[in-house]
VMD Tcl script that draws the C-alpha trace (Angstrom):
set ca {
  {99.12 -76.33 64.29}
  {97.00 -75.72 61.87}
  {95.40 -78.13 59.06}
  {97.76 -78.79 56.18}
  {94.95 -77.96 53.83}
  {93.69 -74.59 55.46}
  {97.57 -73.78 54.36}
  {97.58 -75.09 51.02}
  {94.21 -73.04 49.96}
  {95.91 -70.15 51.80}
  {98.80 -70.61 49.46}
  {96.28 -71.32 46.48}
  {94.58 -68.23 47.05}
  {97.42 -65.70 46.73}
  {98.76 -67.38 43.83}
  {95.10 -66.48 42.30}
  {95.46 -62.68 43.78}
  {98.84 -62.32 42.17}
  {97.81 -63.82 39.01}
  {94.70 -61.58 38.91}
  {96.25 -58.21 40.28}
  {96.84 -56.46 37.12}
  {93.21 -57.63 35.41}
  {91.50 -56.59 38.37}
  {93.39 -53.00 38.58}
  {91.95 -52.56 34.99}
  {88.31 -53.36 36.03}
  {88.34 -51.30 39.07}
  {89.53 -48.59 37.22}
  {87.13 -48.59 34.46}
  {84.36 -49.20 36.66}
  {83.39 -52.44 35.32}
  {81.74 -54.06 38.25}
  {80.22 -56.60 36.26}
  {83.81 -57.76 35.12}
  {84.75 -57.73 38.31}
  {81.96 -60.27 39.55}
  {82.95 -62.71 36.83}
  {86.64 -63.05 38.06}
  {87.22 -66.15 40.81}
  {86.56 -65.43 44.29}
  {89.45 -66.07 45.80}
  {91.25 -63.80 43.17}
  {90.40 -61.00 45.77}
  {93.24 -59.93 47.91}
  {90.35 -59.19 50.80}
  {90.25 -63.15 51.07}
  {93.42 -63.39 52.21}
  {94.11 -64.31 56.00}
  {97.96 -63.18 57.92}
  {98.87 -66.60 58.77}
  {102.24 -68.17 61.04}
  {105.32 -68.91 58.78}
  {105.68 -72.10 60.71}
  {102.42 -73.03 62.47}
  {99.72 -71.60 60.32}
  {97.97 -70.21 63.18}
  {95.30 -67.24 61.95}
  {95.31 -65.07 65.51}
  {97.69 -63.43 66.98}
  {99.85 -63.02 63.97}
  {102.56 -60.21 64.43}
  {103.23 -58.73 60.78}
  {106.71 -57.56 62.02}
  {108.28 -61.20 62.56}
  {105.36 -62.99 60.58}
  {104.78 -65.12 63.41}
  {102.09 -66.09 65.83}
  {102.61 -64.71 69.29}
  {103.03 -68.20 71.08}
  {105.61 -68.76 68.34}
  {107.79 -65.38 68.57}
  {107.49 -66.08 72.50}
  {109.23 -69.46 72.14}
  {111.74 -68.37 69.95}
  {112.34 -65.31 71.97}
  {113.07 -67.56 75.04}
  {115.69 -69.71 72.82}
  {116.86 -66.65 71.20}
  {116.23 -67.57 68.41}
  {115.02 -63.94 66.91}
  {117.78 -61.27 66.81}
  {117.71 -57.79 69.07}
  {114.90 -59.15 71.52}
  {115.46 -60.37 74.81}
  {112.72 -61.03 77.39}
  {111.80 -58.07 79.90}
  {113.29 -58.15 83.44}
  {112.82 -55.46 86.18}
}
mol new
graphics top color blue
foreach p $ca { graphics top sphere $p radius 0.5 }
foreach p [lrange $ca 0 end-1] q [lrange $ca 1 end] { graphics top cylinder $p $q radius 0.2 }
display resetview
């Protein structure tokens, strides 16, 4: 699992992307670079990271269930996600 406060900036950080979206959209578009520099850091939607809905883990992150693969595996063995069933030939 991963540190409470690796989550918590992740969290802080796309509050600050959402809040800067449309003033950054303006910049871009009129080429204002220098603008652009001023704004914070983490404002940037680049600096965001796919993390696990439940364990906050970075890799392995499937964007279709928004969970890490060791996590979709375990709930796929309770059956716990909907429509998938493990493989058996």
């Amino acid at each position: 699992m991963a540190k409470e406060s690796m989550m918590a900036r992740e969290v802080k950080r796309a509050k600050l992307t959402e809040k800067y979206a449309a003033k950054r959209a303006k910049l871009k578009a009129e080429g204002d670079y220098v603008g652009l520099s001023r704004l914070p850091r983490n404002s940037n939607p680049n600096r965001l990271r796919n993390r696990c809905k439940i364990t906050g883990r970075t890799r392995g992150y499937m964007r279709q269930f928004g969970i890490s693969r060791i996590t979709f595996r375990e709930m796929a063995s309770f059956g716990l996600i909907p429509g998938v069933k493990k493989a058996s030939w």
